[in-house]
Residue, then its C-alpha position, 0 to 999 in steps of 0.5 A: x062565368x057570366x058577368x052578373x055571376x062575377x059581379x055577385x063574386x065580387x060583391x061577396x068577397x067585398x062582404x066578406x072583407x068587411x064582416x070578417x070581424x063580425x063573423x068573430x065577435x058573433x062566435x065570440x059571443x055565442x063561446x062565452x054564452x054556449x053550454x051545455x056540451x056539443x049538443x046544446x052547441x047546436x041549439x045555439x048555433x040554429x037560433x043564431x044563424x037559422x032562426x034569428x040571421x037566416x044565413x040558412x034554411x032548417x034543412x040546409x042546417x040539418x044537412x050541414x049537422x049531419x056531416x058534421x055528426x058523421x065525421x070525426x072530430x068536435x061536430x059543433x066546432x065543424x058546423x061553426x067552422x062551415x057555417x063562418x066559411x059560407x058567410x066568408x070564405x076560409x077567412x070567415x071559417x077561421x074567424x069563427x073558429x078563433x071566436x068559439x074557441x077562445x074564451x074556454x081556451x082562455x079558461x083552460x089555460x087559466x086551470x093549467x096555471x092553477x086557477x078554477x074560475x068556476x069552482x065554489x059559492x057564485x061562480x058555480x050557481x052561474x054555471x049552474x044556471x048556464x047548464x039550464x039555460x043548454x036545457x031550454x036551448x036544446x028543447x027550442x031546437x028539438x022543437x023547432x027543427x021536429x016541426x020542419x024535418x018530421x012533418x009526416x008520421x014516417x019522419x017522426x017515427x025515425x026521429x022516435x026510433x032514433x031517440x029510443x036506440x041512443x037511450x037504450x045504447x048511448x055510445x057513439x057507435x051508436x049515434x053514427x049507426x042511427x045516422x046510416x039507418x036514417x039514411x037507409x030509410x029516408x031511400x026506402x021510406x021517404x022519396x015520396x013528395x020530394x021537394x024542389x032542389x034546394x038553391x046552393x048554399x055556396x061555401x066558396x070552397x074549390x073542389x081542388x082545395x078540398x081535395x088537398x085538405x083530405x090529402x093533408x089529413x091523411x099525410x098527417x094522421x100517417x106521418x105524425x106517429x113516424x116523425x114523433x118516433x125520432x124527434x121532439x118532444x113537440x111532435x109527440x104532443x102534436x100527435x097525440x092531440x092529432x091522432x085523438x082528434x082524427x079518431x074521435x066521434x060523438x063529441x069530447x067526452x068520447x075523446x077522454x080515453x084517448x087522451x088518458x092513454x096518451x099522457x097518463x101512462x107516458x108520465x107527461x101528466x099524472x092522472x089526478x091533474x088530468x081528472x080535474x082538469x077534465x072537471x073543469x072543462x065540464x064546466x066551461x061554455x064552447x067546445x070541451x076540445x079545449x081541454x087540449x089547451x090544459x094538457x098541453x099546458x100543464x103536461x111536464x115537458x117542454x114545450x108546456x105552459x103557453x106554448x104548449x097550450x098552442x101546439x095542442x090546442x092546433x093539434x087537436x082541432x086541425x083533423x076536424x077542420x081538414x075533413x069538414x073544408x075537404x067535404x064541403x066543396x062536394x057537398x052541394x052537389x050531393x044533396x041537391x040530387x033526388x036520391x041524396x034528398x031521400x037520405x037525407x030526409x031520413x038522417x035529418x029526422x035521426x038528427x032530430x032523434x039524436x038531439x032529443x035524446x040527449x036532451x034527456x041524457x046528458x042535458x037533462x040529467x047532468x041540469x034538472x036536480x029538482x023543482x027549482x031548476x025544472x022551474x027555471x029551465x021551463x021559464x027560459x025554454x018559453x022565454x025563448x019559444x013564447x015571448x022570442x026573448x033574445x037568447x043573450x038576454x035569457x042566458x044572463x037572466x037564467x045564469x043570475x037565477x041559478x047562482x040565487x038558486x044555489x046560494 
């Protein structure tokens, strides 16, 4: 290592030390302000560190979304989780992790003892209008992430032909089945013109660590189910939020029947507890993973309440994390080869796809009842693209204009 490359190291590492806090109160904001469900997330998450920061370029982005969409686990907490990494090392993954996490968590475990703070009257309208705020964020993305990843009629079409097979088969097979034919065509169709190597993104993650973040996963995702037949009930919470965790794609709505199998049937929560606190979950801003945080919580065994909220909330999110850190110190030297370049080409323009197609559904259609919140989406969707209104602003303004429109 040259002289000049340890000193950039150390410079970084003082960066770090230094912005650790604002790694967290960054994510801090965007998990009080980010609704909409995992999609939307990406939206947020491209207009803060993309458009506004420029920690990293669209493709990079797209790049690190498409790992993330390929992976088990909540793909929105992943790409945060990375994107905290690459600003600040491990430290600055947590912190963003901790800061996304933290206010639905803190929701979730307020619906455990009892409280809804979004049910009925001003409280819904706000939420309301939070969701057409997730209309307008995700339509800025699509639109702005379209005009960089599919500039040619073949990127465009994989985008279309992306968009058209989760519309006539929404499922999470189904997405990561678009992502591989993305892929598959980006090598057939887009080698062509390839761009320079993109510079390292450098997540500051050594090939050694990554490698015993995988081992843990799969030592945990074995020996959790062997340790839960025998011992504490804290162990059979833990692998249940784990295992569900560890074999979930798309997202948390695709989570819910795992969960249901695992406290349901068991009599640790009965099924009209866990309905609505998957109601409430719906309706609260970051990751719906958080919805661990209730079951553990208000399940009927100890450890319940706060402590059990914890050992969930751990539980749940942990495989994700440990299969997004192993992956990132490979990830680098994989896209930056010609080959790699090609699939990825095609999988950032099925990315593009699977975000306007759930801009339809369930973005559009859970938020647009009529012409009053077709109104409000559109003004903050040029809010946002016409007059470059910041999204904090535009959110605050979208959410008083949903309670009016409710009342």
């Amino acid at each position: 290592m040259t002289e000049a490359t340890e000193a950039d190291h150390a410079a970084a590492a003082g960066e770090t030390r230094e912005g650790l806090l604002g790694i967290l109160l960054i994510f801090l904001r965007l998990g009080l302000t980010s609704f909409g469900g995992p999609v939307a997330h990406v939206g947020y998450l491209r207009e803060e560190f993309v458009a506004r920061r420029r920690w990293m370029t669209e493709a990079s982005y797209a790049d690190l979304v498409a790992l993330a969409q390929f992976l088990p686990g909540p793909a929105s907490s992943q790409t945060g989780f990375a994107i905290g990494i690459l600003r600040g090392g491990l430290p600055g993954g947590l912190a963003a992790w901790i800061g996304f996490t933290l206010p639905s968590a803190l929701v979730m475990l307020a619906a455990a003892y009892g409280v809804d703070l979004a049910s009925g009257g001003t409280g819904a309208g706000i939420v309301h209008g939070l969701k057409l705020v997730a209309v307008a964020v995700v339509a800025q993305a699509v639109w702005g992430m379209a005009n960089s990843l599919c500039p040619d009629r073949t990127r465009a079409t994989i985008a279309v032909a992306a968009t058209l097979a989760l519309l006539v088969l929404p499922s999470a097979i189904t997405q990561v089945a678009v992502i591989v034919a993305g892929g598959v065509a980006g090598v057939l169709l887009c080698r062509n013109g390839l761009a320079p190597n993109e510079a390292e993104l450098g997540f500051r993650v050594a090939p050694r660590a990554g490698i015993a973040a995988l081992a843990a996963f799969a030592v945990l995702l074995v020996g959790l189910p062997l340790a839960a037949a025998s011992g504490p009930h804290a162990i059979a919470l833990a692998e249940a939020c784990y295992r569900a965790g560890a074999l979930v794609f798309g997202g948390g709505h695709v989570v819910l029947p795992l969960l249901e199998r695992a406290f349901v049937p068991s009599g640790w929560l009965d099924a009209s507890a866990f309905l609505a606190g998957y109601g409430v979950a719906q309706a609260v801003p970051g990751p719906l993973f958080t919805f661990a945080v209730f079951l553990g919580a208000a399940q009927a065994f100890p450890p319940n309440g706060i402590a059990g909220a914890a050992v969930a909330l751990v539980a749940m999110f942990l495989p994700g994390l440990l299969l997004i850190y192993g992956m990132l110190p490979f990830w680098d030297g994989f896209r930056r080869r010609p080959a790699a370049q090609a699939v990825l080409r095609g999988v950032n323009a099925a990315v593009v796809g699977i975000l306007l197609a759930a801009l339809y559904n369930p973005i559009w259609t859970s938020s647009v009842g009529g012409p009053i919140d077709f109104a409000i989406a559109l003004a903050a969707f040029f809010a946002l693209v016409g007059w470059k209104v910041p999204v904090w602003l535009v959110v605050v303004v979208t959410a008083l204009a949903g309670a009016v429109a409710v009342a």
